[in-house]
C-alpha positions in Angstrom: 0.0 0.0 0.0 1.3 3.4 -0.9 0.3 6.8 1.1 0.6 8.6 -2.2 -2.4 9.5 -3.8 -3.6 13.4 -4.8 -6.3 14.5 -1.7 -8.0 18.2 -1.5 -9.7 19.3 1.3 -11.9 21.9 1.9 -12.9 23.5 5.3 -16.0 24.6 6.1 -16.6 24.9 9.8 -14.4 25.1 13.0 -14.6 21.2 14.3 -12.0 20.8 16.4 -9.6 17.2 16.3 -11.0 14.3 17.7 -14.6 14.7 17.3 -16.0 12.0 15.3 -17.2 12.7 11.7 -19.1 10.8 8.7 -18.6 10.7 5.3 -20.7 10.4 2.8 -20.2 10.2 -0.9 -18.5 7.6 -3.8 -15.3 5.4 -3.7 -14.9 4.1 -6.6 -12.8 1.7 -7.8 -11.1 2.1 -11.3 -9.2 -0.6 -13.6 -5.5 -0.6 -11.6 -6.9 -1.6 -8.3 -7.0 1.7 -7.1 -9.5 4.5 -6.1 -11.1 7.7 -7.1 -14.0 10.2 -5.9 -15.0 12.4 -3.5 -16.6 12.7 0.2 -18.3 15.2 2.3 -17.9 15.3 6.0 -20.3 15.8 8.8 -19.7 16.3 12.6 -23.0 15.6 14.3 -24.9 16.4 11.4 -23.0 19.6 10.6 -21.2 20.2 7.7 -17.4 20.2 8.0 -16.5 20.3 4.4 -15.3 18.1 1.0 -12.8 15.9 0.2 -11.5 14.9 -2.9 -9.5 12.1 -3.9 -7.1 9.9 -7.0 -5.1 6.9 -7.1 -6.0 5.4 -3.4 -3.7 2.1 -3.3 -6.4 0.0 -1.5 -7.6 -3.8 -1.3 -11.3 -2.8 -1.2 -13.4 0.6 -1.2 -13.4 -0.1 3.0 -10.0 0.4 3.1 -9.8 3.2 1.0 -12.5 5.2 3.1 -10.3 4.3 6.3 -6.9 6.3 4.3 -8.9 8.9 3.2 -11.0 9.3 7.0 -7.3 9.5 8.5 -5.9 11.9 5.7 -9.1 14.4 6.9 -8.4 13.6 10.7 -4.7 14.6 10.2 -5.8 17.9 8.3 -7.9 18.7 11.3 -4.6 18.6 13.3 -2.8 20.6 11.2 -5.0 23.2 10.7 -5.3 23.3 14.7 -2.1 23.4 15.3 -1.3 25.9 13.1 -4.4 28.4 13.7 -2.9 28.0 17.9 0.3 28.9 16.5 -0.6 32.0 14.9 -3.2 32.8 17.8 0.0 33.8 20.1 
């Protein structure tokens, strides 16, 4: 598995890390036995914002959904981090 693949992500809303979020929206597979589409998060409901997403090395669309929840998680924490840095 590679942890290569071209991801955008667009903010929306303030949610801080570690809340929990849903996506909703289309893995799909293409010929190479990778994946590409496109997801919108929610956090209770709320919009948080859209992901989108090419050439996720995964064994099924599962495990493609699990790269692409921790890419969004990890761009929570950035963005975080960074706001607090610029905050002080």
């Amino acid at each position: 598995m590679t942890d290569s693949f071209r991801f955008s992500w667009r903010y929306v809303s303030n949610t801080p890390p570690g809340r929990p979020f849903e996506l909703a929206g289309a893995v799909t597979p293409r010929a190479d036995s990778r994946f590409d589409g496109a997801v919108d998060a929610y956090c209770n409901g709320d919009y948080i914002g859209r992901c989108e997403f090419s050439s996720i090395d995964a064994n099924c669309a599962s495990e493609a959904a699990a790269q692409i929840r921790k890419r969004i998680e990890c761009r929570i924490e950035d963005r975080v981090a960074n706001e607090s840095k610029t905050s002080h």
